[in-house]
Each structure stands twice: as structure tokens, then as C-alpha cells.
Backbone bond lengths (Angstrom), bond angles and torsions (degrees), N, CA, C in turn:
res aa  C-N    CA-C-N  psi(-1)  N-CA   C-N-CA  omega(-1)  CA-C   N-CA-C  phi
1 X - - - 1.451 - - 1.530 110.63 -
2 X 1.480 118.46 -37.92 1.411 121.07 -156.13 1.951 99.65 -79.38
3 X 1.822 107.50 -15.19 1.324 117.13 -161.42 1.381 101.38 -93.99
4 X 1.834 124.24 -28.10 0.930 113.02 159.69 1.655 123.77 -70.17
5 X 1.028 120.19 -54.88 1.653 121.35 163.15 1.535 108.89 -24.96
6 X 1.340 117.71 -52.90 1.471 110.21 -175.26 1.738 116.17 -73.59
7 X 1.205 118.18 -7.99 1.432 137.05 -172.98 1.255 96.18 -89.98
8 X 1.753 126.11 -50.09 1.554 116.35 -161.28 1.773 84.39 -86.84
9 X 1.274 133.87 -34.46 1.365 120.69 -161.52 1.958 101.05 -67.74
10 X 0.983 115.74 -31.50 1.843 131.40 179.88 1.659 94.93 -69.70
11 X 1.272 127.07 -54.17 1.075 118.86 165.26 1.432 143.26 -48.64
12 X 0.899 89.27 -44.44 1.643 100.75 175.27 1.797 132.84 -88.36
13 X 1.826 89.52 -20.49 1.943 116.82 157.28 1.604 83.46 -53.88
14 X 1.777 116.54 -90.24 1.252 106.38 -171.16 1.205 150.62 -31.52
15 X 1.462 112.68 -34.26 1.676 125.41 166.62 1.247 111.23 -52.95
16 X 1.868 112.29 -65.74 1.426 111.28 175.55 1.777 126.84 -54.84
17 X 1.330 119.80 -17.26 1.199 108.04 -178.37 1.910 104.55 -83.08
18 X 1.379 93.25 -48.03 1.700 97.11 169.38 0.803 117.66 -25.67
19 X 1.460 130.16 -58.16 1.479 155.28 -99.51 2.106 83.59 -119.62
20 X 1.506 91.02 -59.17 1.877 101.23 -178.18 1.414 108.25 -55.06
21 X 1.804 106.99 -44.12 1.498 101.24 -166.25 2.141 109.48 -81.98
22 X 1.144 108.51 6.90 1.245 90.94 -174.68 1.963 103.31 -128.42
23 X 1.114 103.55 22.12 1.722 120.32 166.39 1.240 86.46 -79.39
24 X 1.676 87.49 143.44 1.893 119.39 -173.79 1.452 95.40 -103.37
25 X 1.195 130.55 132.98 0.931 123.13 -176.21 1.689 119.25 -71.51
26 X 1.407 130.00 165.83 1.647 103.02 -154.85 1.805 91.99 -90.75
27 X 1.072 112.52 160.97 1.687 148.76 174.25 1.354 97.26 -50.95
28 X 1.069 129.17 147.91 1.717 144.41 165.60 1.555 120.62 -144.59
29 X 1.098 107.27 140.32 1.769 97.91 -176.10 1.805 87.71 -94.77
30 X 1.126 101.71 86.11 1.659 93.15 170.31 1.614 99.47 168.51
31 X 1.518 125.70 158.79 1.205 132.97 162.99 1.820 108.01 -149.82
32 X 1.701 95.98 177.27 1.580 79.66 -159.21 1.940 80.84 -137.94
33 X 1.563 97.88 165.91 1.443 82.82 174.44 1.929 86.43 -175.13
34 X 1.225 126.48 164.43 1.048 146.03 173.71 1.383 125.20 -77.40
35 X 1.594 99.14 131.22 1.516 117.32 -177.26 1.582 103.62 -92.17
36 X 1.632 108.39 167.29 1.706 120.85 -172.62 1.572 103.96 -82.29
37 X 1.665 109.42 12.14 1.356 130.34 -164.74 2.008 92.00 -99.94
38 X 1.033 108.72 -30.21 1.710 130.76 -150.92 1.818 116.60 57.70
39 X 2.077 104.07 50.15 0.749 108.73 -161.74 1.717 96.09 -103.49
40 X 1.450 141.32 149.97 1.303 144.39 153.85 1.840 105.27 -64.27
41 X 1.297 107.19 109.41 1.823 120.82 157.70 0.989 104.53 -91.19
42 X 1.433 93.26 151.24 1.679 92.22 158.02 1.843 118.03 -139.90
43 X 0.829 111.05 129.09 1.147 130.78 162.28 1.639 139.37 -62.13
44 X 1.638 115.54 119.41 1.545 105.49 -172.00 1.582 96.17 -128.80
45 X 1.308 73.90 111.35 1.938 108.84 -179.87 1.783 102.11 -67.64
46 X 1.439 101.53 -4.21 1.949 88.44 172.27 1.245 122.51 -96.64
47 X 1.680 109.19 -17.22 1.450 114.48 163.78 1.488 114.22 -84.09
48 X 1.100 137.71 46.38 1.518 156.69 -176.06 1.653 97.45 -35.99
49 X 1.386 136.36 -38.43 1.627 123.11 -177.80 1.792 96.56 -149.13
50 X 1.274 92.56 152.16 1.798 110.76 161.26 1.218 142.19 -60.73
51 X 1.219 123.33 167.88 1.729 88.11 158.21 1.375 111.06 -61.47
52 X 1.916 101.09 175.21 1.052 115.93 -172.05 1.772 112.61 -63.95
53 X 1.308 150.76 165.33 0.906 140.47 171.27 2.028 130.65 -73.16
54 X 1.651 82.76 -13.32 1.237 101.90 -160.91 2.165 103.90 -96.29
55 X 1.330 77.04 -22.18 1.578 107.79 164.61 1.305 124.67 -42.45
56 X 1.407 91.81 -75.09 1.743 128.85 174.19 1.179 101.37 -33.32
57 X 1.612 118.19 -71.60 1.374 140.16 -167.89 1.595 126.17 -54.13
58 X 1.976 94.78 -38.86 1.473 91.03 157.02 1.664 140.41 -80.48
59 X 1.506 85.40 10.96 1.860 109.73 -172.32 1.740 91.05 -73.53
60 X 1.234 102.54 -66.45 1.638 131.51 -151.89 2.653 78.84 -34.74
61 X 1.041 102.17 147.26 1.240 125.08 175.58 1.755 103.25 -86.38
62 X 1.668 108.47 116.62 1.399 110.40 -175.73 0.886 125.42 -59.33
63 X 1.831 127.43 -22.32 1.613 131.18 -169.95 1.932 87.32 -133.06
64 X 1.402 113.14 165.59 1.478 124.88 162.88 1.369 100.58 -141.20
65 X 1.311 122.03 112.17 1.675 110.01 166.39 1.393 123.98 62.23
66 X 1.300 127.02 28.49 1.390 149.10 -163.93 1.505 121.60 90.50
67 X 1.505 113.50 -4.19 1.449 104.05 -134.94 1.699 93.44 -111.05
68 X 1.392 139.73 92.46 1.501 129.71 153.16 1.417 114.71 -6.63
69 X 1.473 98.19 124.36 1.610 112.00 176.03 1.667 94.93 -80.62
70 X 1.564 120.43 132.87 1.252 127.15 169.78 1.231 104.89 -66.40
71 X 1.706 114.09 171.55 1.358 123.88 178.52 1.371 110.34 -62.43
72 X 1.453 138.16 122.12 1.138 149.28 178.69 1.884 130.02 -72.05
73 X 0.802 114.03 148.94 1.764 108.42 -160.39 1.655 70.64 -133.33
74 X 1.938 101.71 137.25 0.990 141.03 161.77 1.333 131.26 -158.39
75 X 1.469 108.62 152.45 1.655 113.34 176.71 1.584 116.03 169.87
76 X 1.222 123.88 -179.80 0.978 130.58 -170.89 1.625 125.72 -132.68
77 X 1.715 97.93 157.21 1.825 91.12 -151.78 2.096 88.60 -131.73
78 X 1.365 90.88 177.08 2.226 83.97 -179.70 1.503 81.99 -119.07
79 X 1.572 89.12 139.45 1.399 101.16 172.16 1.469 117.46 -144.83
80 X 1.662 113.15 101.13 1.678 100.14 -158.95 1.570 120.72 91.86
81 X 1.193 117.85 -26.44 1.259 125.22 176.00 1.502 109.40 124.21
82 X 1.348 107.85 7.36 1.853 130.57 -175.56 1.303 101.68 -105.01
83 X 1.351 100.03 129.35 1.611 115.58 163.47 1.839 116.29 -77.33
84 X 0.891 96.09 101.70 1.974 111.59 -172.38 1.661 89.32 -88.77
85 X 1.824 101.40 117.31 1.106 99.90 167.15 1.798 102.66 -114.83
86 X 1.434 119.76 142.13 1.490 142.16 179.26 1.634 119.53 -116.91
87 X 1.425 100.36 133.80 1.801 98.55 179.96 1.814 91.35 -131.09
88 X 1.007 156.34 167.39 1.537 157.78 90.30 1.379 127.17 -85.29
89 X 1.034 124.21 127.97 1.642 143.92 153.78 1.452 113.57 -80.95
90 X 1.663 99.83 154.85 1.197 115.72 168.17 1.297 124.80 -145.95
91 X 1.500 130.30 118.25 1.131 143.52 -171.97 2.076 110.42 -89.27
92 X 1.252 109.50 141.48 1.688 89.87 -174.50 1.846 87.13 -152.90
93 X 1.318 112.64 120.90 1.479 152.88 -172.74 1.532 99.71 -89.03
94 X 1.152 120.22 176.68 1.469 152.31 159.22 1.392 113.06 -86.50
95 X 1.543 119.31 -30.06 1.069 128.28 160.55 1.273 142.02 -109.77
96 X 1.539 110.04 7.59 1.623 114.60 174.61 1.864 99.75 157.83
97 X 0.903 104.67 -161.06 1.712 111.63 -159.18 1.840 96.58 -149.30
98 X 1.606 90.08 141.26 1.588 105.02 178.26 1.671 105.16 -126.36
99 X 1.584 113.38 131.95 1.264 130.85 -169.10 1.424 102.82 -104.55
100 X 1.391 127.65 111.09 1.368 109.14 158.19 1.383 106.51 -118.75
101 X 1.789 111.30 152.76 1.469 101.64 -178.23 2.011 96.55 -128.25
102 X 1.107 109.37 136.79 2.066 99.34 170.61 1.365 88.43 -112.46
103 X 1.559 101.03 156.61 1.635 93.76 -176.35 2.284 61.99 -152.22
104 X 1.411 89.57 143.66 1.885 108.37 156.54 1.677 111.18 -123.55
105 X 1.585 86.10 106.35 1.674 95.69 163.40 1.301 114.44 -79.17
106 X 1.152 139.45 -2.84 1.414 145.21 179.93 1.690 100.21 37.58
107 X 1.226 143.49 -126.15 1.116 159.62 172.77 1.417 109.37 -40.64
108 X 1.126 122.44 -38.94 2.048 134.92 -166.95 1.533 94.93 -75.29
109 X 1.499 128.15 -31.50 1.193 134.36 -169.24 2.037 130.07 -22.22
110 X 1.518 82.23 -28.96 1.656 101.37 173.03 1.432 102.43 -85.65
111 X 0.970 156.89 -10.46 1.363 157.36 156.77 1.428 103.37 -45.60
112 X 1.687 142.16 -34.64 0.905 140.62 -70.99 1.682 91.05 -161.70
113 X 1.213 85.65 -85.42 1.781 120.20 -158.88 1.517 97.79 -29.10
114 X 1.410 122.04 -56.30 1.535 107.81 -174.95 1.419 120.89 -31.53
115 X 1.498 128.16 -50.58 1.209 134.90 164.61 1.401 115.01 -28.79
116 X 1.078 123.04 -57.14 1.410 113.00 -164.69 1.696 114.81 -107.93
117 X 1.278 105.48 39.25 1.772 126.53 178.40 1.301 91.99 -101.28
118 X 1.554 129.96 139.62 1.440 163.70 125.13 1.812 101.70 3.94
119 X 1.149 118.84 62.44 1.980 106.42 177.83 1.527 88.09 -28.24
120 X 1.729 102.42 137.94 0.910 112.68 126.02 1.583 161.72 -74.21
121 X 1.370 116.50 -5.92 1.161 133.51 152.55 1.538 124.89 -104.10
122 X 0.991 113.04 172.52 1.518 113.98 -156.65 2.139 96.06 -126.69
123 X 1.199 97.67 143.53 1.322 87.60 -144.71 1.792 73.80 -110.71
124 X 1.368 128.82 165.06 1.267 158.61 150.04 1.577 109.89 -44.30
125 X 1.478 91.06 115.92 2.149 99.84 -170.13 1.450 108.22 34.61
126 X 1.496 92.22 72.78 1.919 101.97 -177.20 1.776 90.78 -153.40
127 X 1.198 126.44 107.21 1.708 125.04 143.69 1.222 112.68 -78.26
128 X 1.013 121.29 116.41 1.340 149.05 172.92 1.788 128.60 -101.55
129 X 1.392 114.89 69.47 1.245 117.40 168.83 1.611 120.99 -108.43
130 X 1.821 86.52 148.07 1.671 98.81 -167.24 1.994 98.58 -69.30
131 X 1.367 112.78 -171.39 1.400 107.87 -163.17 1.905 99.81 -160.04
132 X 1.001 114.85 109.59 1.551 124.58 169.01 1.463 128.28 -90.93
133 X 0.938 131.55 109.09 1.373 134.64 -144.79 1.837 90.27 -130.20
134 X 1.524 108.78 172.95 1.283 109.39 164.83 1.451 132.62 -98.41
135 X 1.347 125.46 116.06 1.165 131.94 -130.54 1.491 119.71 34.34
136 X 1.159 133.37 50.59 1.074 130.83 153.03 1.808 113.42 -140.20
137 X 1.597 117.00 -164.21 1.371 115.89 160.98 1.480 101.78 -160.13
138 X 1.416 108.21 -169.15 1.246 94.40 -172.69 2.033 104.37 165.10
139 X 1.594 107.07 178.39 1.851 84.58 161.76 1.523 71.76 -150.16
140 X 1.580 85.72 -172.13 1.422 121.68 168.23 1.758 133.79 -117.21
141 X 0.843 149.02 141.01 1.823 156.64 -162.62 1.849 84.35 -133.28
142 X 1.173 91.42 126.84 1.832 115.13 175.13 1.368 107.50 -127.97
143 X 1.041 138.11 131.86 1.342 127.24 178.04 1.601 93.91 -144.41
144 X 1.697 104.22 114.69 1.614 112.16 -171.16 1.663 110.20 -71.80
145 X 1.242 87.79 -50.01 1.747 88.16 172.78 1.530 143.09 -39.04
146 X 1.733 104.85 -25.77 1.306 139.56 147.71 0.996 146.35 -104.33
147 X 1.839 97.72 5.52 1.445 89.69 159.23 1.642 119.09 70.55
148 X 1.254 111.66 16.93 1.686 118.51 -177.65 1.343 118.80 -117.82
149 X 0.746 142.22 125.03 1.403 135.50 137.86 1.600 141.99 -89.63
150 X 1.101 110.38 110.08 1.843 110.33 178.77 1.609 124.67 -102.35
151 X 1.006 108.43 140.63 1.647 112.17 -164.31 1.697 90.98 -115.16
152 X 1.747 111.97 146.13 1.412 99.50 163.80 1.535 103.34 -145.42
153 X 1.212 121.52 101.52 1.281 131.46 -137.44 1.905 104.91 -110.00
154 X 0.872 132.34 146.93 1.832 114.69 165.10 1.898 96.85 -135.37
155 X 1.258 103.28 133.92 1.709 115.25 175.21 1.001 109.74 -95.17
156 X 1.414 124.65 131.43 1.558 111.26 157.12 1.593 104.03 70.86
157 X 0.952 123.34 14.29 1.747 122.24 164.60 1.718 102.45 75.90
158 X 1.198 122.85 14.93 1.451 115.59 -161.97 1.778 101.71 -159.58
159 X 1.277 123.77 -44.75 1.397 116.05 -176.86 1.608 121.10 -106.62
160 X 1.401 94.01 103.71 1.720 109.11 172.28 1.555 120.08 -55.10
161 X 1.634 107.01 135.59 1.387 87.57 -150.78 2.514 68.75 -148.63
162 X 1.443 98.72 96.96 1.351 123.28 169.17 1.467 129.45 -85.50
163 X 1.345 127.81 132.89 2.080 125.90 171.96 0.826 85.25 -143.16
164 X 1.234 103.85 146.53 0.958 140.03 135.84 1.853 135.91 -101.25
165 X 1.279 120.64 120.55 1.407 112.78 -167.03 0.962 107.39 -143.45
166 X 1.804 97.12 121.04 1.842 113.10 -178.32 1.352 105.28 -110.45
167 X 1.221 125.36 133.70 1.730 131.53 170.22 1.798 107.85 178.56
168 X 1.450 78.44 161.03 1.694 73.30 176.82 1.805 101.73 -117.77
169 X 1.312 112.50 18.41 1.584 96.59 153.19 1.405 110.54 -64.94
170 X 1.356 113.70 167.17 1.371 126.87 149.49 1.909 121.76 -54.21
171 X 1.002 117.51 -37.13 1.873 115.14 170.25 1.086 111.99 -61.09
172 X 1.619 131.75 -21.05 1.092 106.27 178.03 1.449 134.30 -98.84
173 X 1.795 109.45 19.44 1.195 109.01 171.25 1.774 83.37 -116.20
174 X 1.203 151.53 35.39 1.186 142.33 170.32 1.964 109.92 -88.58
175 X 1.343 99.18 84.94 1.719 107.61 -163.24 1.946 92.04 -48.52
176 X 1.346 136.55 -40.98 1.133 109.11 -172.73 1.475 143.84 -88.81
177 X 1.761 95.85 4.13 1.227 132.88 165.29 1.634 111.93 -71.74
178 X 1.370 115.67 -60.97 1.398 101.90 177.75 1.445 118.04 -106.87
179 X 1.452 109.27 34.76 1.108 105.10 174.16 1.977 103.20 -107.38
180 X 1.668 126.48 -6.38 0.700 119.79 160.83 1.707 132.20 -84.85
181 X 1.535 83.99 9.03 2.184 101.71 153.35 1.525 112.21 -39.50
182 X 1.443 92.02 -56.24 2.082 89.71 -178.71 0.595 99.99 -64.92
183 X 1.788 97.72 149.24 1.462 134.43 163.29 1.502 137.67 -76.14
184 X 1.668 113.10 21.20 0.960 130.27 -164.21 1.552 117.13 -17.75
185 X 1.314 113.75 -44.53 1.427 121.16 -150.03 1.640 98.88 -86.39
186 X 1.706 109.09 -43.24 1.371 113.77 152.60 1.290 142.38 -26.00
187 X 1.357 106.69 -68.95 1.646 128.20 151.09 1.229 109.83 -24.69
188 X 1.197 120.20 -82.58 1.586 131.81 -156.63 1.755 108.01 -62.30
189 X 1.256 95.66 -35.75 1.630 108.80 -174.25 1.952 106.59 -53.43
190 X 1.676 87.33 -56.62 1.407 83.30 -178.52 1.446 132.23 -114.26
191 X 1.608 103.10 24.24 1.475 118.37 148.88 1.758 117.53 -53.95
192 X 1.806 96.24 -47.67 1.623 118.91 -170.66 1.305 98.84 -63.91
193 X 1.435 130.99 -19.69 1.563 128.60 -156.25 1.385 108.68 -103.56
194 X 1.750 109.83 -17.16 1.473 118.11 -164.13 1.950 112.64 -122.55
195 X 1.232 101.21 12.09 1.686 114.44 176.02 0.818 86.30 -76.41
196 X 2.027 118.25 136.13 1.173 126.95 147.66 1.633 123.83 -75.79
């Protein structure tokens, strides 16, 4: 009796180790992999594409401050296994020119994010303010000496939303003037329309 007991107890050690060594490990909508930073990204394989590119483009606002938005260049690139969709506009003044670019990393978005974090240091002939937007955040880099202003904004945790603004009026370093260029409300609208 005691030899069968020791036969089913050997048996059943064996099942369970089998049993451990041949579990698949479980499925994730996500993968992770290393930046030139030696930073861990991560990646979400369920947002597989962006909006459309053509999308984006009808976001962008046709006039800014009198000024016709030029014909716009858009499209989309794989990044990670994510379809990155990109649009830019261009606005052009009497006194200088405004760059905006939306780009949707959809899922790639961690590739990303450092860009649009608060520097922590403060850089030499650089104003540097952070920037609150709706559903989005973001800051700004002013540099008077040049006369520029750059915005680096993210909506919705996923759509990069970039200006650039050269002039030597005074509006064009006014961060809350051209920072209501984005299309925030756009964005979000048809992020909600394009989740799988």
C-alpha cells in the first residue's frame, strides 16, 4: 500500500512540474524595450494606429490671427509596431511665421513622454514656463534674444501637439496667445471616435 502511495505521490510531483514547465506565459497588450537613455519604454500594442493623418489636418484651425493656414503636409510612419500618424501647418505674418506640428503616437507614446516633462534645469537666455491646456499639458522655452517661442505640449496622454513662433511682435512670445493654436477639443473628439 505504502509503495503505491509513493508511486501516485511521484506521479503527481511529475504532473505538476510538467504542468509549471509548459505554461505559456500570459498575453499582454504591451511590450517594453530600451532607450539610448538605458531607459525601460513601454509600449501598448492595443493602440496599434493614430488618428488618421488626414484627420489631424482637418483639426489644424484654417486662419490664426488673420493669417491663412498654408497647404499642410501629412502622413504616417511605424514606430515600434505603431502606426504614428503626423500633420504640420504653417501660418506666415508680416512679421514672422508660426509652425505647428500634431503628430499621434497612439500606443508608441512612451517613446515620447520625456519631451513633454517640465526641464528640470533652467537653461541660459531660456524662460521656461510649464503650460495647462485642456486635457492636455505641456511648457514653453522663450528665448528673447531670438525672438522664438516653442511650445511642447501632449493631449490626451498620446497626441503631441508642437509651435513654433518666430516674429518680432510682442504676440509672438505671448505663450497663451499661441498656445490656444491647439486643437484640443479636436484631438480628444477624435481620439474618442478612433479607440479600438
Amino acid at each position: 500500500m505504502r509503495s503505491l502511495l509513493n508511486q501516485i505521490l511521484i506521479a503527481f510531483l511529475i504532473f505538476c512540474c510538467v504542468s509549471c514547465l509548459n505554461k505559456q506565459p500570459e498575453q499582454t497588450n504591451g511590450q517594453e524595450f530600451q532607450t539610448q537613455q538605458d531607459e525601460t519604454v513601454s509600449i501598448d500594442t492595443s493602440l496599434s494606429e493614430g488618428i488618421p493623418p488626414s484627420i489631424l489636418k482637418d483639426c489644424l484651425p484654417a486662419t490664426f490671427r488673420g493669417a491663412e493656414k498654408l497647404p499642410s503636409s501629412s502622413g504616417s510612419v511605424i514606430i515600434e509596431g505603431i502606426k504614428v500618424s503626423k500633420t504640420t501647418g504653417e501660418y506666415i505674418y508680416p512679421g514672422g511665421t508660426i509652425t505647428i506640428t500634431l503628430a499621434d503616437y497612439a500606443g508608441a507614446v512612451g517613446t515620447v513622454l520625456y519631451r513633454y516633462e517640465l526641464p528640470k534645469n533652467s537653461e541660459p537666455g531660456m524662460e521656461i514656463q510649464a503650460i495647462t491646456l485642456p486635457n492636455g499639458y505641456g511648457y514653453s522655452r522663450h528665448s528673447p534674444n531670438e525672438s522664438t517661442l516653442h511650445l511642447y505640449c501632449l493631449i490626451n496622454k498620446r497626441v503631441a501637439a508642437e509651435i513654433i513662433a518666430n516674429g518680432t511682435d510682442t504676440w509672438f512670445s505671448d505663450q497663451t496667445l499661441i498656445s490656444s493654436l491647439i486643437p484640443s477639443d479636436c484631438i480628444v473628439k477624435n481620439i474618442t471616435s478612433t479607440k479600438q
